[in-house]
LOMAR-712182 format. One record per residue (C-alpha): x negated, y negated, z. Coordinates in nm, 4 decimals. Each point is the difference from the previous one (the first is absolute). Example, Ala and Ser with C-alpha at 12.3 -4.5 7.8 and 13.67 -1.06 7.14 Angstrom:
% LOMAR-712182
node east -1.2300; north 0.4500; up 0.7800
node east -0.1370; north -0.3440; up -0.0660
% end
This chain:
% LOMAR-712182
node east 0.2787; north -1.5138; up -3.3347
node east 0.2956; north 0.1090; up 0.1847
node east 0.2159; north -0.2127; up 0.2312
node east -0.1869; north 0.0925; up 0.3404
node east 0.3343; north -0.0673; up 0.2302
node east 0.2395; north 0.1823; up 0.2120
node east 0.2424; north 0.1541; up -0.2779
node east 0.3379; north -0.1721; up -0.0533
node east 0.2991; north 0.1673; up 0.1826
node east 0.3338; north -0.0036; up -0.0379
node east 0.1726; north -0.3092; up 0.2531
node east 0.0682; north 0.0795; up 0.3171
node east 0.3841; north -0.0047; up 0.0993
node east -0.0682; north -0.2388; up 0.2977
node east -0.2100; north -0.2412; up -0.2630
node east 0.2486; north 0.0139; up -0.3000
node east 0.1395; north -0.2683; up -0.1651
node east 0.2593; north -0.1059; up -0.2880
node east -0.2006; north 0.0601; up -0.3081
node east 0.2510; north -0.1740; up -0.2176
node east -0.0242; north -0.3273; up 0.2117
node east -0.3196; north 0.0096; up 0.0104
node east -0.0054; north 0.0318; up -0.3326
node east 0.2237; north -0.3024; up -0.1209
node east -0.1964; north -0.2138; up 0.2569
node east -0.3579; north 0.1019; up -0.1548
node east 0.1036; north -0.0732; up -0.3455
node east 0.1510; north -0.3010; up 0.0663
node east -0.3292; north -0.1658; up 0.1331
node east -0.2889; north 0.2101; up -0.2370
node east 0.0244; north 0.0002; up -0.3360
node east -0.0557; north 0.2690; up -0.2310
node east 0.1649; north 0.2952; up 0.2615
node east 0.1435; north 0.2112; up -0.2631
node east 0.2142; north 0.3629; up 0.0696
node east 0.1014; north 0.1481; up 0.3813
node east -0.2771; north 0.0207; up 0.2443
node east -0.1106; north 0.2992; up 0.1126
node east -0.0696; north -0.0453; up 0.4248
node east -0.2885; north 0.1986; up 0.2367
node east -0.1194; north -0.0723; up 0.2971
node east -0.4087; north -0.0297; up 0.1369
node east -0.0116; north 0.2339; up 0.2724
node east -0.2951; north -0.2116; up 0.1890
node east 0.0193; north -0.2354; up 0.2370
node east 0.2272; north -0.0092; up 0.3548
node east 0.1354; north -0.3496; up -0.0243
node east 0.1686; north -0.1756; up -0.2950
node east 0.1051; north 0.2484; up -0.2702
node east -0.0980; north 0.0069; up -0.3649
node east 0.1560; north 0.0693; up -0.3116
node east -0.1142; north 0.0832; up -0.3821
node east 0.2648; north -0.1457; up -0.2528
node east -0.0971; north 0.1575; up -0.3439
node east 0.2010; north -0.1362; up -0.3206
node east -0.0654; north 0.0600; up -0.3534
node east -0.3003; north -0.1559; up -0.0186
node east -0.0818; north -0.1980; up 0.3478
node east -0.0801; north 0.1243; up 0.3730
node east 0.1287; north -0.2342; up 0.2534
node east -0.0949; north 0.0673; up 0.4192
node east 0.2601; north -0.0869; up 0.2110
node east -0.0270; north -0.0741; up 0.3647
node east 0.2230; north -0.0293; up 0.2792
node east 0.0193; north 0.0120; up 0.3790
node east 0.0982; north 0.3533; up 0.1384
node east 0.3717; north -0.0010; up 0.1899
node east 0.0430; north 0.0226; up 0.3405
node east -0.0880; north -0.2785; up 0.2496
node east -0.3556; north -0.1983; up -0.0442
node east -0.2420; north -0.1711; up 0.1958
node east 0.0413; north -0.3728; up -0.0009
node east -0.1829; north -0.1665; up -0.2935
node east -0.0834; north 0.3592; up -0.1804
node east 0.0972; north 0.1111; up -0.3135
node east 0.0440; north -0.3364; up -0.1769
node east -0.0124; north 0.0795; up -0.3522
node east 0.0788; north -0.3178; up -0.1683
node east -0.2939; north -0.1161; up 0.2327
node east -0.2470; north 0.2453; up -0.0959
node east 0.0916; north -0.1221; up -0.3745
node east -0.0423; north -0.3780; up 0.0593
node east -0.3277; north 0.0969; up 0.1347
node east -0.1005; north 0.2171; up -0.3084
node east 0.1088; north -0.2419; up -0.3061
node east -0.2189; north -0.3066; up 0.2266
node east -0.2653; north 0.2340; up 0.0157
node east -0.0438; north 0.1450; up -0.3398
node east -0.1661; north -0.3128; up -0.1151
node east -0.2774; north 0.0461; up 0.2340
node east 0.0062; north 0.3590; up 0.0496
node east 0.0371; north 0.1945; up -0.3649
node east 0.0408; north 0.3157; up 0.2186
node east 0.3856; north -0.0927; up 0.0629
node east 0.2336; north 0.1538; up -0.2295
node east 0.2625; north -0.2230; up -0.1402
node east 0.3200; north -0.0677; up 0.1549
node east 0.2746; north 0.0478; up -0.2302
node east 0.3016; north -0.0720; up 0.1517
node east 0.1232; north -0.0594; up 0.3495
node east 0.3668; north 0.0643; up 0.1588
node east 0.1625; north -0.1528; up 0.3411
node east 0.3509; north 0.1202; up -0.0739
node east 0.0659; north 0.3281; up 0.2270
node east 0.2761; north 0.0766; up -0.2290
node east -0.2182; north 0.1466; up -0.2675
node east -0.1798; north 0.2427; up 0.1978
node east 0.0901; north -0.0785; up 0.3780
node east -0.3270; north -0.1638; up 0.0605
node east -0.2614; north -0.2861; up -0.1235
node east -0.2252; north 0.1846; up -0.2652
node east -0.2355; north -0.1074; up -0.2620
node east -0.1074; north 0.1513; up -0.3107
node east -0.4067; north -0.0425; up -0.1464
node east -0.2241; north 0.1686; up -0.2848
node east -0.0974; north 0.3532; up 0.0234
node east -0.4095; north 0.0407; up 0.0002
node east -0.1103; north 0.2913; up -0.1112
node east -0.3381; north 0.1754; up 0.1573
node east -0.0817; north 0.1978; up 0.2551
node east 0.0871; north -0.0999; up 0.4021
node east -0.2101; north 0.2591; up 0.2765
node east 0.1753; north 0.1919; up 0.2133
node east -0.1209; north 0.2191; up 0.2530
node east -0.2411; north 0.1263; up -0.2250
node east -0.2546; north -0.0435; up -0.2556
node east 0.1196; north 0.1574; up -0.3102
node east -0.3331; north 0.2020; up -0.2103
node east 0.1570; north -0.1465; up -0.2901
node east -0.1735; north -0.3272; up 0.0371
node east -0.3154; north 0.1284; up -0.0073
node east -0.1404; north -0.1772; up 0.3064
node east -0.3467; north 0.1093; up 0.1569
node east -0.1127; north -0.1941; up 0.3359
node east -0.1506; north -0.2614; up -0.1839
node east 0.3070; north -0.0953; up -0.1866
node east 0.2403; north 0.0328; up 0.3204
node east -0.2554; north -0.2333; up 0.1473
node east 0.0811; north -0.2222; up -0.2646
node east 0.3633; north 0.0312; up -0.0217
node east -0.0081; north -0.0866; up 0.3820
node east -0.2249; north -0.2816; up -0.0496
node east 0.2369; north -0.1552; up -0.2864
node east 0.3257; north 0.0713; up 0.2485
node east -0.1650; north -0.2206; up 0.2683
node east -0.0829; north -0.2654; up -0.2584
node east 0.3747; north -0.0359; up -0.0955
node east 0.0568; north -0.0672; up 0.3309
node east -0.2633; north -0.2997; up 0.0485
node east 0.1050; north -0.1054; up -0.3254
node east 0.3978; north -0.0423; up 0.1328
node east -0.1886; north -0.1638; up 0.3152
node east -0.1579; north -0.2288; up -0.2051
node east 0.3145; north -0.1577; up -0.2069
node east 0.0280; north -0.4109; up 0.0813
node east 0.3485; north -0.0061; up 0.1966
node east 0.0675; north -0.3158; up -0.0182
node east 0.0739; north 0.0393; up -0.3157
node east 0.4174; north -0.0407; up -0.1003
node east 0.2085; north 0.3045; up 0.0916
node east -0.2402; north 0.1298; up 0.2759
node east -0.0778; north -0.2273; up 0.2305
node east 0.3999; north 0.0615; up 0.1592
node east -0.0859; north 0.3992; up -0.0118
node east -0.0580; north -0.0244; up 0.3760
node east -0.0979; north -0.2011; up 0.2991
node east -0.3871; north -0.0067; up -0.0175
node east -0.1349; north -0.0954; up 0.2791
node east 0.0639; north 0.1772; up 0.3429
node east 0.0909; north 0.3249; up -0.1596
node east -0.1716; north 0.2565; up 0.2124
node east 0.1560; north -0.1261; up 0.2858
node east 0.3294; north 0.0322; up -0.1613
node east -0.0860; north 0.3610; up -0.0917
node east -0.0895; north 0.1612; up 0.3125
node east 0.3461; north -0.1542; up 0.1281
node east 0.1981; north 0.1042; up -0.3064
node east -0.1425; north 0.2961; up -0.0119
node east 0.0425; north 0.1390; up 0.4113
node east 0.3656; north -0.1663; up -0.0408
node east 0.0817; north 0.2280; up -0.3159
node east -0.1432; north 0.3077; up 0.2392
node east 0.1779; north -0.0144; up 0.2563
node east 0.3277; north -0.0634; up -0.1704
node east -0.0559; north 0.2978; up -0.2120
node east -0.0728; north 0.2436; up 0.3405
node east 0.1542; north 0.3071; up -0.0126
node east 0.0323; north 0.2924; up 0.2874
node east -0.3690; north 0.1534; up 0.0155
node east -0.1879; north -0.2411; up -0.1490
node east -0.3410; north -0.1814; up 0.1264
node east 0.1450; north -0.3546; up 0.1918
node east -0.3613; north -0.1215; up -0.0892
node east -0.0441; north -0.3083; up 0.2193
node east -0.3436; north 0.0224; up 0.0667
node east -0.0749; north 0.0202; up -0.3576
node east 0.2218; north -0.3310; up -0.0721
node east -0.1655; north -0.1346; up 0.3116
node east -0.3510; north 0.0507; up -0.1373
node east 0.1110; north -0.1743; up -0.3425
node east 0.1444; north -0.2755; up 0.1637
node east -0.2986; north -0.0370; up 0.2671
node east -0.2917; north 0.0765; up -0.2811
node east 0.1187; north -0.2152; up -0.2756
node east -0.2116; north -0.2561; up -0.1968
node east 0.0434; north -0.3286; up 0.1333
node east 0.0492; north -0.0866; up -0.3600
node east 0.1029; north 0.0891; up -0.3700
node east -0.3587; north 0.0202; up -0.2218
node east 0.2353; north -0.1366; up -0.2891
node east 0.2905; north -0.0224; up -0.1363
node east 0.0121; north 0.2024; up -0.3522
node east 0.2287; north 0.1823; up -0.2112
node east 0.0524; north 0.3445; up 0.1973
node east 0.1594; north 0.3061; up -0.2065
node east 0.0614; north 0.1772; up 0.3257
node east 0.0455; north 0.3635; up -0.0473
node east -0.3210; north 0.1003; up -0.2565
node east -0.0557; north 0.3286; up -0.0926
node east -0.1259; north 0.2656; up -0.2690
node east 0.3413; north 0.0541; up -0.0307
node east 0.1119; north -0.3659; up -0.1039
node east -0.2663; north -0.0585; up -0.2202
node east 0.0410; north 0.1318; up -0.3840
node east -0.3260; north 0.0781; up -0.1913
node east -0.0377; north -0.0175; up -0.3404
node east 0.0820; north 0.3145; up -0.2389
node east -0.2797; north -0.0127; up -0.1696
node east -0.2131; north -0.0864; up 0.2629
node east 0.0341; north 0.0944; up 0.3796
node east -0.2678; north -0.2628; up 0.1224
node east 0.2107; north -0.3037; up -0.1095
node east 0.2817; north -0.1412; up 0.1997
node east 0.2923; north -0.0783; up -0.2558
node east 0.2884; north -0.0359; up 0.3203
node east 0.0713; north -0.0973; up 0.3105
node east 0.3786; north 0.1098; up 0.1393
node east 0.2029; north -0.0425; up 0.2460
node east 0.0163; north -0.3311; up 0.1280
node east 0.2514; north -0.0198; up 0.2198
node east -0.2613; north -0.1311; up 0.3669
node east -0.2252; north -0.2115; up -0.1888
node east -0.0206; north -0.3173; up 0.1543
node east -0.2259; north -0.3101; up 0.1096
node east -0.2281; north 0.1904; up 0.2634
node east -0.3561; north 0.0357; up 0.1838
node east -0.1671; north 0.2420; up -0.2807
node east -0.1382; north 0.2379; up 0.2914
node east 0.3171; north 0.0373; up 0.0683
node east 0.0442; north 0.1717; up -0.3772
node east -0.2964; north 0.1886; up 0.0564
node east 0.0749; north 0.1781; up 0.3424
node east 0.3299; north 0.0957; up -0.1810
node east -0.1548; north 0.1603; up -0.2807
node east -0.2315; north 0.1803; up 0.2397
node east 0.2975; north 0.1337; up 0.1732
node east 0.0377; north 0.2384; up -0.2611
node east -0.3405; north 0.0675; up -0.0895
node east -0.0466; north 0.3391; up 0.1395
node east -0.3813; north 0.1232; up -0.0508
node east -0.1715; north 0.3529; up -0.0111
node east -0.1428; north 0.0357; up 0.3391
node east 0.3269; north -0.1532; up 0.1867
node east 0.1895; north 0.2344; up 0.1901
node east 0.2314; north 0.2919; up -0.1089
node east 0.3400; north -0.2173; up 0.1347
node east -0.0656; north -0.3295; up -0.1769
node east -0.0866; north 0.2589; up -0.3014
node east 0.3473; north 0.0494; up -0.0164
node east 0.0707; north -0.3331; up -0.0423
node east -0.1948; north -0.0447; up -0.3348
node east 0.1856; north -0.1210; up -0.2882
node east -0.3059; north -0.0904; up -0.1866
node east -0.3097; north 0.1440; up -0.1463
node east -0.2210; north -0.2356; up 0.2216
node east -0.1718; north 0.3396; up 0.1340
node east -0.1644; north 0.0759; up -0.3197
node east -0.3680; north -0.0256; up -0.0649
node east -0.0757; north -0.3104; up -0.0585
node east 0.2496; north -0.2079; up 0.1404
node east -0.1338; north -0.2446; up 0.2546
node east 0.0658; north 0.0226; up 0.3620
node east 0.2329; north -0.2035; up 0.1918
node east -0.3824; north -0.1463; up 0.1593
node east -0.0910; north -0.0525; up -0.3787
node east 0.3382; north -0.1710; up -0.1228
node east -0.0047; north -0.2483; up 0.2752
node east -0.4109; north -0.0667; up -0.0772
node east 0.0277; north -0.0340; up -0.3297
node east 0.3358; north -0.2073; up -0.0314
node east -0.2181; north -0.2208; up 0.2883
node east -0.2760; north -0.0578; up -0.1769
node east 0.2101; north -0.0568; up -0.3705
node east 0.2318; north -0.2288; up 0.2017
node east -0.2252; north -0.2173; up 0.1857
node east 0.2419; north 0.1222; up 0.3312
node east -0.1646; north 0.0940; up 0.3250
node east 0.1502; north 0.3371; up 0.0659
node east -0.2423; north 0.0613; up 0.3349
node east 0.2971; north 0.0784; up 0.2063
node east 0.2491; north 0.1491; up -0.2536
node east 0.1084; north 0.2555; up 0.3412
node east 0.3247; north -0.2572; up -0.0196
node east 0.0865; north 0.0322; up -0.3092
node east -0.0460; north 0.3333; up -0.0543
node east 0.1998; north 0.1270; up 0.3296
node east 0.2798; north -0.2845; up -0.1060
node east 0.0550; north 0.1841; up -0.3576
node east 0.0014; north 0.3233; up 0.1462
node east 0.2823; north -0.1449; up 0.2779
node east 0.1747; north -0.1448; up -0.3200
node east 0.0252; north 0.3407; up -0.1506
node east 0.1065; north 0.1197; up 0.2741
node east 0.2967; north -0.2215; up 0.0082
node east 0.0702; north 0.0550; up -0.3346
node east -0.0079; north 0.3827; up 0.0375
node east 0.2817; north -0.0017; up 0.3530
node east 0.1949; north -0.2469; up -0.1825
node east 0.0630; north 0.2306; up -0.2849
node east 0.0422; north 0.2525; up 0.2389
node east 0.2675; north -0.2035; up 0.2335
node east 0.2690; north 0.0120; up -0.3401
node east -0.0946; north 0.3464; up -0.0105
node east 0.0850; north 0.0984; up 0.3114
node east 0.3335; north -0.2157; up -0.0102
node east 0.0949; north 0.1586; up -0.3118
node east -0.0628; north -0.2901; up -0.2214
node east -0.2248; north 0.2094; up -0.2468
node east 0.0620; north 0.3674; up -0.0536
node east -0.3619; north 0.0252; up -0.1365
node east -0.2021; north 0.3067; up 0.1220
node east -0.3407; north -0.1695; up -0.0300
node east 0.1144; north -0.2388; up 0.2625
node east 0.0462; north 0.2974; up 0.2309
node east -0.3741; north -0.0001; up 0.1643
node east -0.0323; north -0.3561; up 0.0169
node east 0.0957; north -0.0283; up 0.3718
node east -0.3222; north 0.2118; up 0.1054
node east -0.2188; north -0.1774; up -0.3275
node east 0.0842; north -0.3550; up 0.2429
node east -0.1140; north 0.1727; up 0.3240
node east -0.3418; north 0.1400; up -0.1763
node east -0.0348; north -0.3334; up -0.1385
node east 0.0172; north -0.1461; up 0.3184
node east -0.2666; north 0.1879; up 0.1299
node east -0.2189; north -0.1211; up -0.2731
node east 0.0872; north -0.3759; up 0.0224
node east -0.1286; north 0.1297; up 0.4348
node east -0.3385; north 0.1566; up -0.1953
node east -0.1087; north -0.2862; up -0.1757
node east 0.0767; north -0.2381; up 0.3063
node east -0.2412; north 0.2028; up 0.2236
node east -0.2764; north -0.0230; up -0.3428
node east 0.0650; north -0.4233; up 0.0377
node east -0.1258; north 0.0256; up 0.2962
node east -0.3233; north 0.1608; up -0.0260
% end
C-alpha cells in the first residue's frame, strides 16, 4: 500500500536551510549516512516545519521551529525530543530520536532528527484504498481512542517523566496561559473574547482529575497506521505540547478538531480529518466511551470541550498574528484571522450547551 500523505514538495524559500551543514552535522552523530541527501519538505501542519532527508539507503525527518518571532515556551524542539526518547520505553508509538542539535550555526535554529515510519497518516479524507466499510471505521476509531487511554495510562513517576511538567494545578495554569497567549497575539478585527476567557476562568474544575502523561495535540493526522493494516496504530508524531496534564484536558483538545456529519456547514470547513465518515463516533460517543474505558467521570465535559475549542482558537490567531506582520509569507495562513473569529463563536455555542 501506498504512502497515504500529503506528497513531498520542493522546500520553501522562507524554510530553507544549508544542506551541506546539515549534512556534516547528521553524519557526524548517525552512523551509516552514506552519499548527499536529497531534502523535501511535508506540506502539513501550520506550526513547526518538517523535513524528509533521503540518503542512499536511510530516511531521516528533520524538525525545526519556523522563523519569525514565537510565542513564549513554543516551538522547543530539543524539548519535544527529551520528551520522545523518555517516552519510547513506555509508549512503542514514539519514533526514535536520532540525533539532536542546540548550535544555531548549523541551521539557525534548535532541530532534531528521528526515524522515518512508514504507513499511512489521514488527512481530510478517507482514502477507498483502505477498504474501510462502517464497521471497520468504527473500529479504526475505537483503536485511535485506545492509544490515547493507553498514553493516559503510562506510570509517570517513572525516570525521565515525572519532570515533563508540573502535575498538579494544571488547568488552572491553562486557562491563564492560554487567555494570556490570546490577547498578546490580537490583531485589528479580531474577536477580544473576554467573556469566553471569563467563562473558563469562572467554570473551571476546582481540581485536576489526575495528573498523566498528556500528548496534547492528537489527531488522525498525527497518528501513523500500519501499511499493511489500517486498524493498527504503529505512530504517534509530533510531540512537541505533551506534558504532565488533567487527561480531559487531552480529550477536549482532540475534540476540537473532531468535526462530525451533522455539524454545521462553517465548522465543515474546518475539517482536517475524516471524523465525518460513517462510522466514526460522535464527539457524545468519544467522550462516553473514553469515560467508561477510563474510569473518568466526564458528566460535565461542557469545560473541556469549550476550553479545546478556545485553545484552537488561539492557536489558529497566533499563526495568523506572524502572518499579518509578515513573519510567514504562507498563503494558507491567509484566512486564519476569520477561522479565529468563527472559532470563537463556537467556543460561545458550546458555553450556552454547558448550561442546559
Amino acid at each position: 500500500m501506498s504512502e497515504l500523505r500529503d506528497q513531498l514538495r520542493p522546500v520553501r524559500e522562507e524554510d530553507a536551510f544549508d544542506v551541506a551543514r546539515i549534512d556534516s552535522f547528521l553524519k557526524a552523530h548517525i552512523d551509516g549516512l552514506e552519499g548527499a541527501p536529497k531534502v523535501a519538505q511535508f506540506p502539513g501542519g501550520a506550526s513547526n516545519l518538517t523535513y524528509l532527508i533521503s540518503y542512499a539507503d536511510r530516511e531521516l525527518v528533520l524538525r525545526r521551529p519556523p522563523a519569525g518571532a514565537k510565542a513564549k515556551a513554543a516551538h522547543d524542539m530539543l524539548r519535544e525530543a527529551r520528551i520522545m526518547a523518555a517516552l519510547r520505553g513506555s509508549y512503542p508509538y514514539v519514533p526514535a530520536i536520532l540525533a539532536r542539535c542546540d548550535d544555531a550555526a548549523v541551521i539557525g535554529s534548535d532541530f532534531y532528527a528521528m526515524e522515518r515510519l512508514r504507513g499511512s497518516i489521514l488527512r481530510r479524507d478517507l482514502p477507498a484504498e483502505l477498504g474501510l466499510d462502517a464497521e471497520g471505521v468504527r473500529k479504526l476509531c475505537v483503536t485511535f481512542i485506545d492509544r490515547l487511554i493507553e498514553l493516559h495510562r503510562i506510570d509517570v513517576t517513572q525516570a525521565g517523566l515525572h519532570d515533563l511538567g508540573k502535575g498538579e494545578g494544571y488547568i488552572a495554569r491553562q486557562v491563564s496561559g492560554w487567555s494570556e497567549r490570546y490577547r498578546q497575539a490580537m490583531t485589528e478585527g479580531a474577536d477580544a473574547c473576554e467573556d469566553v476567557m471569563a467563562w473558563l476562568a469562572a467554570n473551571q474544575p476546582p481540581r485536576d482529575n489526575a495528573s498523566c502523561i498528556i500528548h496534547n495535540d492528537y489527531r488522525f493526522d498525527n497518528v501513523v497506521l500500519a501499511p499493511d493494516d489500517p486498524l493498527r496504530v504503529i505512530g504517534v508524531l509530533d510531540w512537541e505540547m505533551a506534558t504532565i496534564g488533567d487527561p480531559l484536558m487531552d480529550l477536549g483538545g482532540s475534540l476540537a478538531y473532531w468535526v462530525q456529519a451533522d455539524d454545521d456547514p462553517v465548522f465543515q470547513s474546518f475539517r482536517r480529518q475524516p471524523t465525518h465518515e460513517a462510522g466514526m463516533l460522535t464527539r457524545r460517543e468519544v467522550i462516553a466511551y473514553y469515560g467508561q474505558q477510563s474510569g473518568l467521570d466526564v458528566s460535565a465535559f461542557g469545560f473541556y470541550e469549550a476550553f479545546g475549542l478556545f485553545r484552537l482558537m488561539v492557536i489558529i490567531q497566533q499563526i495568523y498574528r506572524r502572518f499579518a506582520l509578515g513573519q510567514t509569507s504562507n498563503p494558507q495562513f491567509a484566512g486564519f484571522g476569520d477561522a479565529a473569529r468563527d472559532m470563537g463563536q463556537r467556543c460561545r455555542h458550546v458555553i450556552q450547551k454547558a448550561h442546559g
